[in-house]
N, C-alpha and C positions, 0 to 999 in steps of 0.2 A: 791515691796515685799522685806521684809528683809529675811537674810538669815535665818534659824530657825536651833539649834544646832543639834536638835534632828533627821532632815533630813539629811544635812549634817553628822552627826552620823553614820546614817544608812547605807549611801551611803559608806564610810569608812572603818563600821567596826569598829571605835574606836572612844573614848569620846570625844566631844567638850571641853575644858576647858574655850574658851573666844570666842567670836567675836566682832571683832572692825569696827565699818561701815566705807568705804570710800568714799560715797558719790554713785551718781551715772550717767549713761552712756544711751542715748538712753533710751529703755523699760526697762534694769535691774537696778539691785543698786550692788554694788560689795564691800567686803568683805575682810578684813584676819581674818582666824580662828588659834587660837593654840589650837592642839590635844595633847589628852594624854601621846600620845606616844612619845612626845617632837617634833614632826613637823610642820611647819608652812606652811598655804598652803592658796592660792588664791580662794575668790569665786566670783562669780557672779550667781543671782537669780532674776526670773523675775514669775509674777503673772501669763501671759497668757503663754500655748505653741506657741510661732512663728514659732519652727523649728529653729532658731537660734542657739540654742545652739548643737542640735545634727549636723548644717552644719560645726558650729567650731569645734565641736568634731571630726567629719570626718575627715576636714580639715587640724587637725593638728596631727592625725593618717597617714594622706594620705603624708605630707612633713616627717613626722617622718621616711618611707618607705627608702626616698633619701639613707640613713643609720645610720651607729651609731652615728655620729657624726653631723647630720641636727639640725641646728638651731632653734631648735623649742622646749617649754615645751611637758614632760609625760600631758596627761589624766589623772588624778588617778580617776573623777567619772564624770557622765554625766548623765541626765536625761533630761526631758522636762522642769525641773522647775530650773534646778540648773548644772554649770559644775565649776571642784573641778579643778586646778590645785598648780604645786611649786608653794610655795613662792621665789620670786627669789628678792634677796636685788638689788636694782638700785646702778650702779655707775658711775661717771662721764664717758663717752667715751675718749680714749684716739688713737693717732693715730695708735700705732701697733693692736688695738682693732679693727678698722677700715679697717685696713688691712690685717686681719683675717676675719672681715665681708665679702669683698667682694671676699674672695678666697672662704668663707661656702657658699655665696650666689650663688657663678659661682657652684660650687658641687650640690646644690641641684637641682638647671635649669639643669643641665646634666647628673644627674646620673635617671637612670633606668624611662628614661623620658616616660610619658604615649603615648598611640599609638594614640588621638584624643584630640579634643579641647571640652574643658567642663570639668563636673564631673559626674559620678554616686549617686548623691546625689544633691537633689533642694539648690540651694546656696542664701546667706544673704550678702549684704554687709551693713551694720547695721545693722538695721533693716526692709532693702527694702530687697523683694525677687530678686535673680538674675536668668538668666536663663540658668542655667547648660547643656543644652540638646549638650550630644556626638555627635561629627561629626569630620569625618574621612577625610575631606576636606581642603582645605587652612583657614587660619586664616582669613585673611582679610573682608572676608562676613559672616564667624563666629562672629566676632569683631562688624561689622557693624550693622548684623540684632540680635545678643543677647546682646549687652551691648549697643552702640549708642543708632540706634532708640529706643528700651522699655524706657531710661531714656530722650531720647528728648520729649517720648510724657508726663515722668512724670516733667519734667520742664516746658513745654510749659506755662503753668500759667503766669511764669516768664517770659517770653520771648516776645518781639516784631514777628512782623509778618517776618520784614525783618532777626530778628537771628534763626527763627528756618527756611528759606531756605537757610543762612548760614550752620547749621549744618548738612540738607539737601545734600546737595552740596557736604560737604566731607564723606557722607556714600554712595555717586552715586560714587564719585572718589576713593574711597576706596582700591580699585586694585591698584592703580596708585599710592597712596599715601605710603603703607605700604611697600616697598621693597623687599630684595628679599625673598625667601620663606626660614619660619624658620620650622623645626619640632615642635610641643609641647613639651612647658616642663613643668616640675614642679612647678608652680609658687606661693607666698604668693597670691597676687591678690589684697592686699590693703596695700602696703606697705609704705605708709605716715611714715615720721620720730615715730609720736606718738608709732606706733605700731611695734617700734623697744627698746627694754629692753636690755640696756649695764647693763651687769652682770658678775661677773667670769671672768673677762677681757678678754671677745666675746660680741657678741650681740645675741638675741635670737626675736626670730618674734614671734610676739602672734597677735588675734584677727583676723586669715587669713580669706580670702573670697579666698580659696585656688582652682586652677583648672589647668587643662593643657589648659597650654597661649601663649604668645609669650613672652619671658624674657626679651623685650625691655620695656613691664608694669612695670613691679618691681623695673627697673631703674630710671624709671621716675617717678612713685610715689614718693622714694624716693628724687626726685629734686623737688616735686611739693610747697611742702612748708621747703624745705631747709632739712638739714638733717649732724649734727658734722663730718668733716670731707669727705664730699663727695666725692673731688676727688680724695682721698686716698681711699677709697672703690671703685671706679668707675673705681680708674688703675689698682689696686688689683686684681680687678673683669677680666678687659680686659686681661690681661696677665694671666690670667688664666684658661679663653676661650672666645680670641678675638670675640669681637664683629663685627656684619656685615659694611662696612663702609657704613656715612650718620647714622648712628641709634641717633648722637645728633640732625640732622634736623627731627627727624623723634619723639622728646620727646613730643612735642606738639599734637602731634594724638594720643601716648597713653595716654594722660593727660585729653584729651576731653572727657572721661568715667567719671572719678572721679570726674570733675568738672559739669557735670550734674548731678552727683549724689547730689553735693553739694549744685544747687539750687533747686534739686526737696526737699534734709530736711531743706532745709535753704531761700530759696526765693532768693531774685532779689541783694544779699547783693554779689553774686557769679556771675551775670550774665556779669560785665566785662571781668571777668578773661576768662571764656568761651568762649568769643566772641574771644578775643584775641589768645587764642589755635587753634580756627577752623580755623580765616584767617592764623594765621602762617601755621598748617597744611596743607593749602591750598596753600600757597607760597613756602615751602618746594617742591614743585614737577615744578613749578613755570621756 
């Protein structure tokens, strides 16, 4: 679905002047529009309601909370069919950039962190549903029984007999493997390099699958397929709320979510890489 002026309009309050397609993502196709009123602003718009957009809408309501200063775009509109944000110009990442990332990134895992693991709100990470259900309990069998298993049974397709009691394995050990006990924090939830926007010499996270998590996820997303600068964010980050020690042996088990994610949209093209996180993760306690 392309974006149509006259809704976007709507949603606004002021005239479309242009819209320029950028191709598109998953179920939507995403958009800049220039309005009237001289602003330029970001869409994405999709045919069906998935619930999609009102999770990211929540999502980046709910990290906006952290305070004034969280890493994350305004909302300006939000519906079932269509969410409006800035235009925010990309530009090269540089390292004090970096190293402002991971001081915003330690503030937002810390400040006014929620009281349980999940959201108040059914969560998307693309366009798979996730399962947000609150619980007031350790993360670990949180971890295990709302993000593992739902996405081992949606890879299974791809998977040999012997990899899915591989990943079997480390949702039985899952206590054992996850260390020691973190409170919930505030977390993006898909933070892959992509879905970090150097802007304003900061970076800003867009696209969250945002939830109270354990902030050792966010780290390691962002190692999962590389990311400018990483370990000037990553010291940045640590000196600014040390991390627990072991949490680099431990990047392999939060990486086993995203990488089942990645063969339940994508097939068997993912299935080394998976295999490969489960046994580390399973070596890590080792």
């Amino acid at each position: 679905m392309a974006a149509r002026p006259e809704h976007v309009a709507g949603l606004l309050g002021t005239r479309v002047e242009r819209v320029t397609d950028l191709g598109g993502s998953h179920s939507w196709t995403l958009h800049r529009a220039s309005l009237a009123d001289g602003r330029e602003v970001f869409v994405k718009a999709a045919c069906a309601d998935g619930g999609f957009f009102a999770a990211e809408a929540a999502g980046l309501r709910w990290l906006a909370e952290a305070g004034p200063h969280a890493p994350v775009p305004e909302v300006l509109a939000a519906d079932e069919h269509t969410l409006v944000l800035p235009w925010l110009p990309a530009e090269p990442p540089t390292p004090r950039a970096a190293e402002r990332f991971g001081r915003d990134l330690a503030a937002l895992h810390t400040a006014s962190a929620p009281e349980a693991y999940g959201a108040p709100w059914d969560g998307y990470i693309a366009d798979l549903p996730l399962d947000n259900t609150l619980d007031g309990g350790g993360w670990p069998r949180w971890y295990a029984e709302r993000r593992l298993a739902p996405f081992l049974r949606r890879a299974r397709p791809h998977l040999s007999a012997s990899d899915v009691r591989l990943v079997e394995r480390v949702i039985d050990r899952v206590e054992e493997l996850a260390g020691p006990p973190e409170p919930p924090s505030r977390i993006h939830g898909d933070l892959w390099s992509g879905n970090v926007l150097w802007t304003g010499g900061r970076a800003m996270l867009i696209d969250p699958a945002a939830h109270g998590g354990h902030r050792e996820t966010d780290l390691a997303m962002l190692a999962l397929f590389g990311a400018p600068h990483l370990e000037r964010v990553l010291a940045s980050y640590d000196e600014a709320a040390p991390l627990a020690d072991g949490w680099r042996q431990r990047v392999a088990l939060h990486q086993l979510h995203p990488l089942l994610v990645h063969v339940a949209l994508f097939g068997a093209s993912y299935r080394a890489r998976t295999i490969e996180a489960a046994t580390a993760a399973l070596a890590a306690a080792s």
